[in-house]
C-alpha positions as a Markdown table, in Angstrom:
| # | Residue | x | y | z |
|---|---|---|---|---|
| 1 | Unk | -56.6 | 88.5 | -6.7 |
| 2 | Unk | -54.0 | 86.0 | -8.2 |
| 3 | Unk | -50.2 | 84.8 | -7.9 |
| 4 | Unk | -48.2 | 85.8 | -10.9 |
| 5 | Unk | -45.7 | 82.0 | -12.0 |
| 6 | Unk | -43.6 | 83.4 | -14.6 |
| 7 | Unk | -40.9 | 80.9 | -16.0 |
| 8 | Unk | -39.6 | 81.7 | -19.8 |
| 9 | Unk | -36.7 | 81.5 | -22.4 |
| 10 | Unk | -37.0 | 83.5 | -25.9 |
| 11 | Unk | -33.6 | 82.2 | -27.4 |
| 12 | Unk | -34.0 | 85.5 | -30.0 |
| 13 | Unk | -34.1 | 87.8 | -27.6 |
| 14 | Unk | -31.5 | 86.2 | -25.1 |
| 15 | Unk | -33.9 | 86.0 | -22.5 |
| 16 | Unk | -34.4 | 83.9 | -19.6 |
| 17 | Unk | -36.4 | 84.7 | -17.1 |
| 18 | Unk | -37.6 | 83.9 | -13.5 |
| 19 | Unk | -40.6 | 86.1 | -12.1 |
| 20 | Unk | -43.2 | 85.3 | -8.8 |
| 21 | Unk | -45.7 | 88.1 | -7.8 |
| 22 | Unk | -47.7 | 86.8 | -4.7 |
| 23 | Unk | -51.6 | 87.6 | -4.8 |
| 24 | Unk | -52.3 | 90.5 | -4.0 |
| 25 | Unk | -48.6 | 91.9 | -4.1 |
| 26 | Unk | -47.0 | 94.9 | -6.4 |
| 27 | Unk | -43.7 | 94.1 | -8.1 |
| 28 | Unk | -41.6 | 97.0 | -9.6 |
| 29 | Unk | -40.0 | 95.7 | -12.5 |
| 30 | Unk | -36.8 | 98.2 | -13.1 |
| 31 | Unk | -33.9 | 97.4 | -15.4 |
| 32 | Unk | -31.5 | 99.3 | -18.5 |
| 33 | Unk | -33.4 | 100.1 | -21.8 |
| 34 | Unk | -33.4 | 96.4 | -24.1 |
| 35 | Unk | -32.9 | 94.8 | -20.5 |
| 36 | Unk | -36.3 | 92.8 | -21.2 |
| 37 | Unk | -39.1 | 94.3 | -19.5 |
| 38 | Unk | -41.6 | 95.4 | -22.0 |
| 39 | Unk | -40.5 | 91.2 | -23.0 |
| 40 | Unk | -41.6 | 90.3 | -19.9 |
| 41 | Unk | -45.3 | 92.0 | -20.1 |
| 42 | Unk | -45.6 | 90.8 | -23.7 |
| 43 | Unk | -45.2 | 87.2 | -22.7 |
| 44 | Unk | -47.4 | 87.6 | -19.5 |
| 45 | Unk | -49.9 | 89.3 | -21.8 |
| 46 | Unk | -50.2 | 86.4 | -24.6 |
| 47 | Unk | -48.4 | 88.8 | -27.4 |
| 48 | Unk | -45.0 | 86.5 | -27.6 |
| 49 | Unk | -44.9 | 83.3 | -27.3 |
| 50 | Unk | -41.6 | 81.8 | -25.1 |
| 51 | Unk | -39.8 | 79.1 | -26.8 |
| 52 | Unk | -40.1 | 77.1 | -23.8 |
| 53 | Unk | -41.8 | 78.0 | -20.6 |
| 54 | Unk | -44.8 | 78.1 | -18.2 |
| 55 | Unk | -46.8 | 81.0 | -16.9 |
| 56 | Unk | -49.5 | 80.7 | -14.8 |
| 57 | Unk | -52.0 | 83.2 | -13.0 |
| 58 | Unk | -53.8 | 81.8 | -10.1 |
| 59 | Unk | -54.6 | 78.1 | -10.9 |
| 60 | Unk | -55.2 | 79.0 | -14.3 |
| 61 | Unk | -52.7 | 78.1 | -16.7 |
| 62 | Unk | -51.5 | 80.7 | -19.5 |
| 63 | Unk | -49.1 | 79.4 | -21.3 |
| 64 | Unk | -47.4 | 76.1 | -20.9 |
| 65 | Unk | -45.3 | 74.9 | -23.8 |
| 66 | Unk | -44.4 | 71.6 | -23.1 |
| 67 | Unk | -48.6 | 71.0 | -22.8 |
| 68 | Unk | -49.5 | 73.4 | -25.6 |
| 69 | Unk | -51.4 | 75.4 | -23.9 |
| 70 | Unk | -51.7 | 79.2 | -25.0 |
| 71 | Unk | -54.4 | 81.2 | -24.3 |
| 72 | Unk | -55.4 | 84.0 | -26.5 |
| 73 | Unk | -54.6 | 87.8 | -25.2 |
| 74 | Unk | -58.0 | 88.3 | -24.9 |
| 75 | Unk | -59.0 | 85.6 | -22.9 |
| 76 | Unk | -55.9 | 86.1 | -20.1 |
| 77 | Unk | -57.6 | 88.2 | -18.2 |
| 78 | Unk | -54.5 | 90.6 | -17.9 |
| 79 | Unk | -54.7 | 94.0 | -18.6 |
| 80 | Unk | -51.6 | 96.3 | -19.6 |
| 81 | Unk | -52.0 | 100.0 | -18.7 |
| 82 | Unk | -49.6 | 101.6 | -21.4 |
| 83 | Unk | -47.5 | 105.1 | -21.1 |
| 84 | Unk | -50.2 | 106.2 | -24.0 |
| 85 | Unk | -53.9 | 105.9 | -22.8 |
| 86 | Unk | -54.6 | 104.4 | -26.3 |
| 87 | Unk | -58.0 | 105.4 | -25.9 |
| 88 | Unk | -60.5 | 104.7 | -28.4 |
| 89 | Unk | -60.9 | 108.2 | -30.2 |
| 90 | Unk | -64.6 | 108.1 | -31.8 |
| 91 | Unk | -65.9 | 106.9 | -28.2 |
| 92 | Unk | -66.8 | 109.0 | -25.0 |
| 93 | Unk | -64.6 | 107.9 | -22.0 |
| 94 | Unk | -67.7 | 106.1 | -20.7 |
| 95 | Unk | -68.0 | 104.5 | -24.3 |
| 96 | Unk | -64.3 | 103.4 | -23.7 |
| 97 | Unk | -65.1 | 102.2 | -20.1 |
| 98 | Unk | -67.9 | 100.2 | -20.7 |
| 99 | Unk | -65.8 | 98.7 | -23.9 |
| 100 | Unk | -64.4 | 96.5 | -21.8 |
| 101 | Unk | -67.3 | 94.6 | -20.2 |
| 102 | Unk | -69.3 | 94.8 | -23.4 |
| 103 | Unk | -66.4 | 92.7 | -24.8 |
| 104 | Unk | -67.0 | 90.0 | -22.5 |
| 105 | Unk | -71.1 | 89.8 | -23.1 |
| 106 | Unk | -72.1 | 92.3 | -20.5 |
| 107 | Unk | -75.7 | 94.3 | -21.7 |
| 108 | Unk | -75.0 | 97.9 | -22.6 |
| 109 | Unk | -77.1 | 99.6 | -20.1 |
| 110 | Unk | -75.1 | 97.4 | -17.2 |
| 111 | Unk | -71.9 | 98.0 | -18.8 |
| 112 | Unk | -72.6 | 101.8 | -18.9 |
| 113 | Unk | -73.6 | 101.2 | -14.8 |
| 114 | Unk | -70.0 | 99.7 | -14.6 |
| 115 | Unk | -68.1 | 102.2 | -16.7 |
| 116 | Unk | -69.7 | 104.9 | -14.7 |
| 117 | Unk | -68.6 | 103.0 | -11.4 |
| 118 | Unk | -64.6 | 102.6 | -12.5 |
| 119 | Unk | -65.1 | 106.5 | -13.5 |
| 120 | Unk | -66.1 | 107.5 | -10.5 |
| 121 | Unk | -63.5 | 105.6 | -8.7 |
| 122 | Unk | -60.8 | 107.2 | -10.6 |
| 123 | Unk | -62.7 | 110.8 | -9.8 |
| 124 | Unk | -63.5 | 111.2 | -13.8 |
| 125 | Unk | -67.2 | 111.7 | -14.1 |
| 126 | Unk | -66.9 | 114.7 | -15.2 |
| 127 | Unk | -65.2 | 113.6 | -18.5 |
| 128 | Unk | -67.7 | 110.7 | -18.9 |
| 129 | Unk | -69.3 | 112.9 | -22.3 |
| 130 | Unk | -65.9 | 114.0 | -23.5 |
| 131 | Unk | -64.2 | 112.3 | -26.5 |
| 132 | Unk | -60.2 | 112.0 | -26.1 |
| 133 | Unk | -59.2 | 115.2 | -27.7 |
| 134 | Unk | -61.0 | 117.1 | -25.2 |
| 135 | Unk | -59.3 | 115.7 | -22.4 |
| 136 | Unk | -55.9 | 116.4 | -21.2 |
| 137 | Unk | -53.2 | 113.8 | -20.9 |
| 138 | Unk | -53.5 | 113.3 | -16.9 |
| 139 | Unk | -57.3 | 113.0 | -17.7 |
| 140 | Unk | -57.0 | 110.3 | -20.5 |
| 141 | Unk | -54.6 | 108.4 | -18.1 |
| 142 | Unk | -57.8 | 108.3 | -15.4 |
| 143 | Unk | -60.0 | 107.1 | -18.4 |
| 144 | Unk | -57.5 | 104.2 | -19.4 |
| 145 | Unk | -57.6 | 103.1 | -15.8 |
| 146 | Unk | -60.8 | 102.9 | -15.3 |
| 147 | Unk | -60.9 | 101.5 | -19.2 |
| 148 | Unk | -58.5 | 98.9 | -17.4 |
| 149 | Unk | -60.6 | 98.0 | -13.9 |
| 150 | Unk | -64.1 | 97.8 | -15.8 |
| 151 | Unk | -62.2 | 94.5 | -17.4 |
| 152 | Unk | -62.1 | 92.7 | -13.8 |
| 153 | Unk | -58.4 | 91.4 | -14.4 |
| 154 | Unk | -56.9 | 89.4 | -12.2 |
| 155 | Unk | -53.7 | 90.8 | -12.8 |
| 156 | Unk | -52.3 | 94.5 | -13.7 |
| 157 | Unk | -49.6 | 95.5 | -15.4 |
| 158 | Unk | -48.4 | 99.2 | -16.2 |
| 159 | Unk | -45.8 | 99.6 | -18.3 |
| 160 | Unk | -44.1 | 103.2 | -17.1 |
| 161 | Unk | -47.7 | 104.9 | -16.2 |
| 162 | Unk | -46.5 | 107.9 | -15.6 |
| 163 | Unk | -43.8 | 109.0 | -18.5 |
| 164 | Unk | -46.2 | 110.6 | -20.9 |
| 165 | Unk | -47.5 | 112.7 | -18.1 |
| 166 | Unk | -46.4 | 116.5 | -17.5 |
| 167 | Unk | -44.9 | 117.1 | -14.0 |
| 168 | Unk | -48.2 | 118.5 | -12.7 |
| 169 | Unk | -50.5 | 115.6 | -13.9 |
| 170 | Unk | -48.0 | 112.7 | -12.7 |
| 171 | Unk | -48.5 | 113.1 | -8.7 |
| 172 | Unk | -52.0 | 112.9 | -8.9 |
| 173 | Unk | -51.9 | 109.8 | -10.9 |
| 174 | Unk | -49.5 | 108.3 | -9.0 |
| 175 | Unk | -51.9 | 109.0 | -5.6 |
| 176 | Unk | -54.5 | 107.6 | -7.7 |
| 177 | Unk | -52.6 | 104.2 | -8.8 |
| 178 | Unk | -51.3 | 103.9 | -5.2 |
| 179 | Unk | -55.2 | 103.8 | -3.8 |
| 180 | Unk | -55.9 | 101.4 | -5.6 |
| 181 | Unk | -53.8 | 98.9 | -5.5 |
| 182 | Unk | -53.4 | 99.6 | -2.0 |
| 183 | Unk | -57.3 | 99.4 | -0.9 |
| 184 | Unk | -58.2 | 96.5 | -3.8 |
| 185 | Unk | -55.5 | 94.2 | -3.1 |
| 186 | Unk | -54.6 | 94.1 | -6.6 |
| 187 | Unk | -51.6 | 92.0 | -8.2 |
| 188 | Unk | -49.8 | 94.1 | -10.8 |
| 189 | Unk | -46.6 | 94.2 | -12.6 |
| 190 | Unk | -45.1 | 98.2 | -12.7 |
| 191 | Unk | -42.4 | 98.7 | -15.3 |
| 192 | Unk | -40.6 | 102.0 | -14.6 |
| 193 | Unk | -37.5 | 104.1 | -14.2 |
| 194 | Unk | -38.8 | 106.2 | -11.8 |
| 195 | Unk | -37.8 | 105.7 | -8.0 |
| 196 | Unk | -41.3 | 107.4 | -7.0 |
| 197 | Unk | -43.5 | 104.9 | -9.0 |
| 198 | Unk | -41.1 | 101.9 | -6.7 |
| 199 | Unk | -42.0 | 103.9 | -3.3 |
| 200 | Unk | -45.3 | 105.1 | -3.9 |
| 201 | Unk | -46.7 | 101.7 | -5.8 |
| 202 | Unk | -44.8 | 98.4 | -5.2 |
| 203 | Unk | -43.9 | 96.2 | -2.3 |
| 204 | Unk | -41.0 | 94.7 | -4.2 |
| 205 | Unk | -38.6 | 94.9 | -6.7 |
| 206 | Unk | -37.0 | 92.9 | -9.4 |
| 207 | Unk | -34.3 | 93.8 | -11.4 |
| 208 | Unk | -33.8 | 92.8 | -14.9 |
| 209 | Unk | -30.7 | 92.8 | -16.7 |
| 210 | Unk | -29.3 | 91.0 | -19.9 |
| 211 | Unk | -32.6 | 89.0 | -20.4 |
| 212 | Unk | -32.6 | 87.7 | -16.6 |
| 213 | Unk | -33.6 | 88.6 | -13.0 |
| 214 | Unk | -30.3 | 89.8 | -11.5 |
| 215 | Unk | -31.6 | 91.0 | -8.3 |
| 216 | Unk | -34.9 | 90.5 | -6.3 |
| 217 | Unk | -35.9 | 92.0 | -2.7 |
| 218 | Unk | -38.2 | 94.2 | -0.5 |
| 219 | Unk | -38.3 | 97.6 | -1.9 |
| 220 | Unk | -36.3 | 99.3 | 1.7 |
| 221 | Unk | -33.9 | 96.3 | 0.4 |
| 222 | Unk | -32.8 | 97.0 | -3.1 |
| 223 | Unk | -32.9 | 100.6 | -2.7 |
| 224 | Unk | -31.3 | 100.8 | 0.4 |
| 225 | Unk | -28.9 | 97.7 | 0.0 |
| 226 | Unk | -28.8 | 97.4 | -3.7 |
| 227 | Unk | -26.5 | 94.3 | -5.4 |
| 228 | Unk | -26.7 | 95.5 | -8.8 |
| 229 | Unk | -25.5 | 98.6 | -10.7 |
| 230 | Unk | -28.7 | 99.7 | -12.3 |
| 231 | Unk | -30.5 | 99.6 | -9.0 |
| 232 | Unk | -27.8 | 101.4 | -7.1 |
| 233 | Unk | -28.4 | 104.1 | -10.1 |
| 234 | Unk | -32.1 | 104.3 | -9.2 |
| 235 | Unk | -31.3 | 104.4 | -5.6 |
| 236 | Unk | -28.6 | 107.4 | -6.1 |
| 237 | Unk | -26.0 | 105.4 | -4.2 |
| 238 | Unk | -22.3 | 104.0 | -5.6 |
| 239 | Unk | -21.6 | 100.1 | -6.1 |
| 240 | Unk | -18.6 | 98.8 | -6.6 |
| 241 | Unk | -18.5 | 94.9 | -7.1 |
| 242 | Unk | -15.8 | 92.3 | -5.5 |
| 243 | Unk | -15.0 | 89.2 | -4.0 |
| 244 | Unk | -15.2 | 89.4 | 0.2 |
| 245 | Unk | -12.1 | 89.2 | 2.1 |
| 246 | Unk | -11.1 | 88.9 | 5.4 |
| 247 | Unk | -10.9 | 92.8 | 6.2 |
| 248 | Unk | -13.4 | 94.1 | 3.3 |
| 249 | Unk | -13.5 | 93.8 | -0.5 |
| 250 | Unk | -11.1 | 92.4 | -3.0 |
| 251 | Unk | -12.8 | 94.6 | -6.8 |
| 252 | Unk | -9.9 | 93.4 | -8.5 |
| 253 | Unk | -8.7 | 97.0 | -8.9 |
| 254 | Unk | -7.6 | 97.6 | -5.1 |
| 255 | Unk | -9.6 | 96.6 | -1.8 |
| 256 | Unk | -12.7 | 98.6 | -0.4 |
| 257 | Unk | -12.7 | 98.5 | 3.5 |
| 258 | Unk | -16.4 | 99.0 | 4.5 |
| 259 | Unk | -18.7 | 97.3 | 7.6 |
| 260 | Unk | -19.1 | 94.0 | 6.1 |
| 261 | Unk | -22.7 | 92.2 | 6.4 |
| 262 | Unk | -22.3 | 89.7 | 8.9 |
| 263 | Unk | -23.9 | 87.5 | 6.4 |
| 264 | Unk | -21.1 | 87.2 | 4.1 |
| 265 | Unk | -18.0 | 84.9 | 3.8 |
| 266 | Unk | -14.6 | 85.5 | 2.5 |
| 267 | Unk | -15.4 | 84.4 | -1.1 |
| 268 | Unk | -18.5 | 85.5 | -1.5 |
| 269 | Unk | -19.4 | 87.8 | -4.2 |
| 270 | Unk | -20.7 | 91.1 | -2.7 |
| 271 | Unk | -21.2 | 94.7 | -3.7 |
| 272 | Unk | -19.5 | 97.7 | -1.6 |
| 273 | Unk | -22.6 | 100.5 | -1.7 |
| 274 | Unk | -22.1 | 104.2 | -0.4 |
| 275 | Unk | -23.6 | 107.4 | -0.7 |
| 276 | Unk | -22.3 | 110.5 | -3.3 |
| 277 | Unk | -22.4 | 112.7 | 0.0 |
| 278 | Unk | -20.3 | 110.5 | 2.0 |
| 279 | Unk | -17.3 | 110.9 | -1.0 |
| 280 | Unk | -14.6 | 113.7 | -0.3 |
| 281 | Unk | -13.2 | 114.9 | -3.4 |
| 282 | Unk | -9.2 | 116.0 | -3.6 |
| 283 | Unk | -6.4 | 116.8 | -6.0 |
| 284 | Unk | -4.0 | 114.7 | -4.3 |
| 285 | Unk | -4.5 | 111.5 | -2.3 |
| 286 | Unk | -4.8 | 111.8 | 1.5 |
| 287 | Unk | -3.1 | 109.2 | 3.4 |
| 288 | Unk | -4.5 | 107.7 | 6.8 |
| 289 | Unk | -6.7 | 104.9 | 8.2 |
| 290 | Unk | -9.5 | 103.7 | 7.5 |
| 291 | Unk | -9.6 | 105.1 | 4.3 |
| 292 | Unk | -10.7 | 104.2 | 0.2 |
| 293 | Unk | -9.5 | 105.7 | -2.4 |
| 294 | Unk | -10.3 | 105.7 | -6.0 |
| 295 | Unk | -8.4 | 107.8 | -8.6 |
| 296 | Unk | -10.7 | 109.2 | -11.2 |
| 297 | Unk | -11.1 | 110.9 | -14.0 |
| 298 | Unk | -14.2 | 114.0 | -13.6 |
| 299 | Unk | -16.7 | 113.5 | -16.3 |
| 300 | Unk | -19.4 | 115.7 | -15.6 |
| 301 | Unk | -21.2 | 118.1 | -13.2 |
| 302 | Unk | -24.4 | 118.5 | -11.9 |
| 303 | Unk | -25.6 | 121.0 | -9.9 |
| 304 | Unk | -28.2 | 120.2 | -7.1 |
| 305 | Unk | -29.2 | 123.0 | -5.4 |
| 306 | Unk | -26.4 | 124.3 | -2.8 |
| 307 | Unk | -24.6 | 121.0 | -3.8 |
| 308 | Unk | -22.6 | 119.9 | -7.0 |
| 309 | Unk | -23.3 | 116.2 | -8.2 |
| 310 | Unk | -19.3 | 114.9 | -9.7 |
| 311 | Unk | -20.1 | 112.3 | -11.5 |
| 312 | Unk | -16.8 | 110.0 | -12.4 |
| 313 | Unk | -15.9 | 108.5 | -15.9 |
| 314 | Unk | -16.2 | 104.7 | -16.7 |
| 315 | Unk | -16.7 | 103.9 | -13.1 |
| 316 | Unk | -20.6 | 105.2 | -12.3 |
| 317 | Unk | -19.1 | 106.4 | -8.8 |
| 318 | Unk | -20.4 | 110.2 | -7.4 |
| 319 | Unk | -19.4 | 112.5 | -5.1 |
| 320 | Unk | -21.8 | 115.3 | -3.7 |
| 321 | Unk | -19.8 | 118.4 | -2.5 |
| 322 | Unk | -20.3 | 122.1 | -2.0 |
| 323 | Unk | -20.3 | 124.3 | -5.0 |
| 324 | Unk | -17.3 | 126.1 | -3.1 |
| 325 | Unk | -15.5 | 122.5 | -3.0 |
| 326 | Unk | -15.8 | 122.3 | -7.2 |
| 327 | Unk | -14.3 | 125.9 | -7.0 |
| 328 | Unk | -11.3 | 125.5 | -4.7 |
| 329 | Unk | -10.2 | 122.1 | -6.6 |
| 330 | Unk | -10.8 | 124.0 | -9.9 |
| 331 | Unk | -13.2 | 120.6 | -11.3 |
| 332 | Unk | -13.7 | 120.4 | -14.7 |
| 333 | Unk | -14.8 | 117.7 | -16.9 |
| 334 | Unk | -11.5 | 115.8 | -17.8 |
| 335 | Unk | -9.8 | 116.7 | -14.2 |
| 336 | Unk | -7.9 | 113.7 | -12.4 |
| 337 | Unk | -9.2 | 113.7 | -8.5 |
| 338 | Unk | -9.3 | 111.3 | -5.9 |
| 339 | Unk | -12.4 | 110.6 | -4.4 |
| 340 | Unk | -11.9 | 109.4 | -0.6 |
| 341 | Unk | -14.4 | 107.6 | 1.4 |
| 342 | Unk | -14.3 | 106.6 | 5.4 |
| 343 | Unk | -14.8 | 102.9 | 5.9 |
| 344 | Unk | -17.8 | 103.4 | 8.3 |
| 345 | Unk | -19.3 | 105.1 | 5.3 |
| 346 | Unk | -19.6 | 101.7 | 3.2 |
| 347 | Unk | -21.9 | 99.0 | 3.3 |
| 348 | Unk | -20.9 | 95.4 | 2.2 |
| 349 | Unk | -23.4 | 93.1 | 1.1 |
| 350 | Unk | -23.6 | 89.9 | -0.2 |
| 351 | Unk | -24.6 | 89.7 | -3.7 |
| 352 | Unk | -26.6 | 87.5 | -6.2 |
């Protein structure tokens, strides 16, 4: 497989961007809605064209604007794997397979050998005769897959794989993607939202925001040491954002105590990151050492289970407490609480 070089500005779109896979790796692309993701397959794919930039896959050059170099979409050999299977609807699924390598000036009857090969690695034989209406969304995804794979790419990218699936179809497709990847060695690109497709697929993680890469890292990194508030969403933990003191974290608002990284120096920027379940919840502020407070304002609840999920305005902060907790305080949305966090329970680390 090939290295992913990704280095692009669309001045339209407000986008600059910065983005290595290694060969053979799987980089989760996560960011906010209009952060520039689906941007970033569309340039990697040949279907925008940066206004200045350089994007390479292996030793093959893509795109290179100051040479004037741009290679067609259908000569990249990329292939995006969309949340539709966009399959082609007169064709069987091993018509649609073997599409691929009869585009390139494979014969038919080896083409069918190959489309029957990709099927059978995605376990979809049995739908090789069936045109897409008879088959089921989980079972089109398969067919796109292998649709995908029969075009020998030397890179994937999958742009949220699994959000036109139903909840019983997505596991299995998810297993399947992740055996894959895994055994072929494949580079790929996975856009999603989902925490599941980061665990179960990727083996990093790069978060987009406001048109650029505002955090990068291992995937135990950013979700369990995230620097930026969308990750921190994904991850289900609180951020808040300072400047490192001496004893913690100056937010600019009132100072976070919290084990500090050992990494970081007073004046660093840095991120304060703890868990909804370690956040008390009270009607008046407690006093005593060591201690955080923030005064809130309750904007929602969310019951999980034999928990309640209290979900502050304006700030993104949580606490998790006991549905008998939400009773004895009375929470409602609009109620002014305190939540209260030990130091020991916060994690300081040095952000980007």
């Amino acid at each position: 497989m090939s290295a992913l070089h990704l280095k692009a500005r669309v001045e339209t779109r407000h986008l600059d961007l910065t983005v290595d896979v290694e060969s053979g790796g799987v980089l989760a692309v996560l960011g906010p809605n209009g952060a520039g993701k689906s941007t970033l397959l569309n340039l990697v794919a040949g279907l925008l064209r940066p206004d200045t930039g350089r994007i390479a896959v292996g030793d093959r050059v893509l795109t290179d604007t100051a040479a004037g170099v741009d290679v067609p979409p259908h000569r990249r050999s990329v292939a995006l794997l969309a949340q539709e299977a966009l399959l082609f609807p007169h064709l069987t699924a091993a018509a649609n397979v073997a599409f691929a390598p009869r585009s390139t000036g494979t014969r038919r009857r080896q083409a069918h050998r190959e489309a029957m090969r990709w099927l059978e690695a995605v376990d979809a034989t049995e739908f090789a005769q069936r045109r897409p209406r008879e088959l089921s969304g989980g079972q089109a995804q398969r067919v796109a897959i292998a649709r995908a794979l029969a075009a020998r790419p030397h890179l994937l990218m999958l742009d949220e794989p699994m959000s036109a699936l139903d909840v019983t179809a997505a596991p299995a497709i998810r297993s399947l993607l992740r055996r894959i990847l895994r055994e072929q060695g494949r580079t790929a690109l996975v856009v999603t939202h989902d925490p599941l497709d980061v665990l179960a697929l990727a083996d990093r993680v790069a978060v987009i925001d406001g048109g650029s890469v505002v955090e990068t890292g291992s995937v135990r990194e950013v979700l369990t040491r995230p620097r930026s508030a969308f990750a921190a969403r994904i991850a289900g933990v609180n951020l808040v954002a300072g400047t490192v003191t001496a004893d913690g974290l100056d937010t600019g608002s009132g100072p976070v105590h919290g084990i500090v990284d050992e990494s970081c120096r007073p004046g660093d920027r840095a991120v304060a990151v703890f868990p909804p379940a370690a956040v008390a919840v009270y009607s008046d502020e407690p006093h005593g050492s060591p201690r955080n407070s923030f005064r809130v304002t309750v904007a929602d609840l969310e019951a999980r289970g034999a928990t309640v999920l209290v979900r502050a305005a304006g700030t993104g902060l949580a606490a998790e407490i006991t549905a008998a907790a939400v009773a004895a305080l009375a929470l409602e949305p609009g109620a002014s609480v305190w939540f209260v966090v030990k130091a020991a329970e916060i994690g300081i680390h040095r952000s980007t």
